[in-house]
C-alpha positions in Angstrom: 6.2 1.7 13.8 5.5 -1.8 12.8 8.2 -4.6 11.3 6.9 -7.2 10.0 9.6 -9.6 7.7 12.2 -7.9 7.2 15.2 -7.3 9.2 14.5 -3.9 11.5 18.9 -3.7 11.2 18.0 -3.2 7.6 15.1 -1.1 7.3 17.1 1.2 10.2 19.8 1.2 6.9 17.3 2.6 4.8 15.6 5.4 6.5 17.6 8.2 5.8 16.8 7.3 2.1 13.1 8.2 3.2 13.0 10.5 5.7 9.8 12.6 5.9 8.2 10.5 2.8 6.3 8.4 4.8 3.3 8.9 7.0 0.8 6.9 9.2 -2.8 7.0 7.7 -5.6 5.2 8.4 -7.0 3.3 5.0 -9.9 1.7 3.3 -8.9 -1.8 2.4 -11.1 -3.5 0.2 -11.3 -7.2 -0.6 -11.2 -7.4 -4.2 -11.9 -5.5 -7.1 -15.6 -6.5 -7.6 -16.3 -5.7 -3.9 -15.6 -1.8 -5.1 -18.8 -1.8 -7.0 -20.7 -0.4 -4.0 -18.2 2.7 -4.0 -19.7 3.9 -7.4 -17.6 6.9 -8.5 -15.9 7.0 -5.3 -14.0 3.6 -6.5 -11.6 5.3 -8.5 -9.7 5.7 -5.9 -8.1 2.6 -6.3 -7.5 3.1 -9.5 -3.9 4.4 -11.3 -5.7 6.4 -14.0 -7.7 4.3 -15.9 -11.0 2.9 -14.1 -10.3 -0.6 -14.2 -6.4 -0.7 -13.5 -5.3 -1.5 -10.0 -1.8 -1.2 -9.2 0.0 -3.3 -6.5 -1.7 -6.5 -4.9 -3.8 -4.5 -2.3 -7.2 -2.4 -2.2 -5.8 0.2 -0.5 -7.2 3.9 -0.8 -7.0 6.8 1.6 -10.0 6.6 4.6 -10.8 10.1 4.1 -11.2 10.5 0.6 -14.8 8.6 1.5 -17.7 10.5 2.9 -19.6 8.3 5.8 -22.3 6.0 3.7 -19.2 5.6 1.5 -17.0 3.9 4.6 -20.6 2.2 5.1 -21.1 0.6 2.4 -17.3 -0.4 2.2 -17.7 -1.8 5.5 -21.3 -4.1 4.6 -19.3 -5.3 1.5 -16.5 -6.9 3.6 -13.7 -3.7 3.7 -12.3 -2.5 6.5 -10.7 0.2 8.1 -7.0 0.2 9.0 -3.8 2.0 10.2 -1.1 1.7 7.4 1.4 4.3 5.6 1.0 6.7 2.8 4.4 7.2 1.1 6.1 9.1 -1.6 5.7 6.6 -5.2 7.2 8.4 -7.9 7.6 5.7 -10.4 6.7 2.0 -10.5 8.1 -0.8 -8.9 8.0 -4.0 -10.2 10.7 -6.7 -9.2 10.3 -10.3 -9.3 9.9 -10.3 -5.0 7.3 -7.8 -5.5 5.1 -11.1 -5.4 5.9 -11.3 -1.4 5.0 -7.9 -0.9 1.1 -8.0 -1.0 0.2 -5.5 1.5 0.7 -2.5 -0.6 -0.5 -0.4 -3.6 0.8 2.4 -5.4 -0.7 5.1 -7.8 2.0 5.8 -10.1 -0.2 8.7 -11.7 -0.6 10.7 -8.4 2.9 9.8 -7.1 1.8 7.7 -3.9 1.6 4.9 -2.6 -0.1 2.8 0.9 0.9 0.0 3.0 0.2 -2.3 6.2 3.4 -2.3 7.5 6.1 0.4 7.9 9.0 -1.6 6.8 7.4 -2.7 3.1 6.8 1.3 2.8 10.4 1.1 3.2 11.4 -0.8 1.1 8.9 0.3 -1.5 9.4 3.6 -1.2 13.1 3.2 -1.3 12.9 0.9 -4.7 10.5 3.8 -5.9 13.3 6.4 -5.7 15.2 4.6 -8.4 17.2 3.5 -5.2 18.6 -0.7 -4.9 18.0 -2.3 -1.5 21.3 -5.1 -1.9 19.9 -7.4 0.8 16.7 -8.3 -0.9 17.8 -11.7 -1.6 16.1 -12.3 1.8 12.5 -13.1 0.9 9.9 -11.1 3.7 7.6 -13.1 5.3 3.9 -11.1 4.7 2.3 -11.8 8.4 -1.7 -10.2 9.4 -3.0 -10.3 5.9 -6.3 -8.9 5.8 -9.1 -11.6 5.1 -10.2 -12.1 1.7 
């Protein structure tokens, strides 16, 4: 379980609110949106429905949705493969301290969601229930952002 930013007192607060919604995966992150080019068809999973809408401030899709020369070339054009959580993401989430939380995506569409850290799946996953988190006036620091 990794905390990074928050307060782990808090984000102990908050999982009963998602127990069993969130799960360790290992993900494709990609650097930006033109780097997905060399996915071809296999790009839209990034995507929230329509081809060139990306929701959430990361390029983060499931590893094994990607067959190997996928993963390949995501690897050539700067991606790269990491641990992170898949969690429940039944409706959007947009707050103004969303800006803080880059590592994460969601697919409102599909009802999921992926992050780098286990708290901001939290968090996210708690503010995706239709749930408040009170304490946010505390900003999270983002810490082991993924190169650009």
């Amino acid at each position: 379980m990794t905390i990074q930013g928050f307060p782990s007192d808090k984000i102990t607060e908050l999982l009963e609110d998602v127990k069993g919604r969130i799960h360790r995966i290992q993900l494709l992150w990609m650097p930006h949106a033109e780097s997905l080019e060399v996915l071809g068809e296999a790009a839209k999973h990034f995507c929230d429905g329509d081809e060139d809408e990306y929701d959430g401030y990361a390029l983060l899709a499931p590893a094994g949705a990607f067959d190997h020369d996928q993963i390949a070339a995501a690897l050539e054009a700067g991606g790269e493969l990491l641990w992170g959580y898949e969690f429940d993401y039944p409706q959007r989430v947009i707050r103004p301290f969303d800006m803080r939380l880059v590592d994460w995506c969601g697919n409102a569409r599909r009802g999921v969601a992926y992050a780098l850290w286990f708290d901001v799946a939290v968090v996210v996953c708690v503010l995706a229930q239709g749930k408040s988190v009170s304490w946010l006036d505390c900003r999270p620091r983002v810490l082991n952002t993924p190169p650009a």
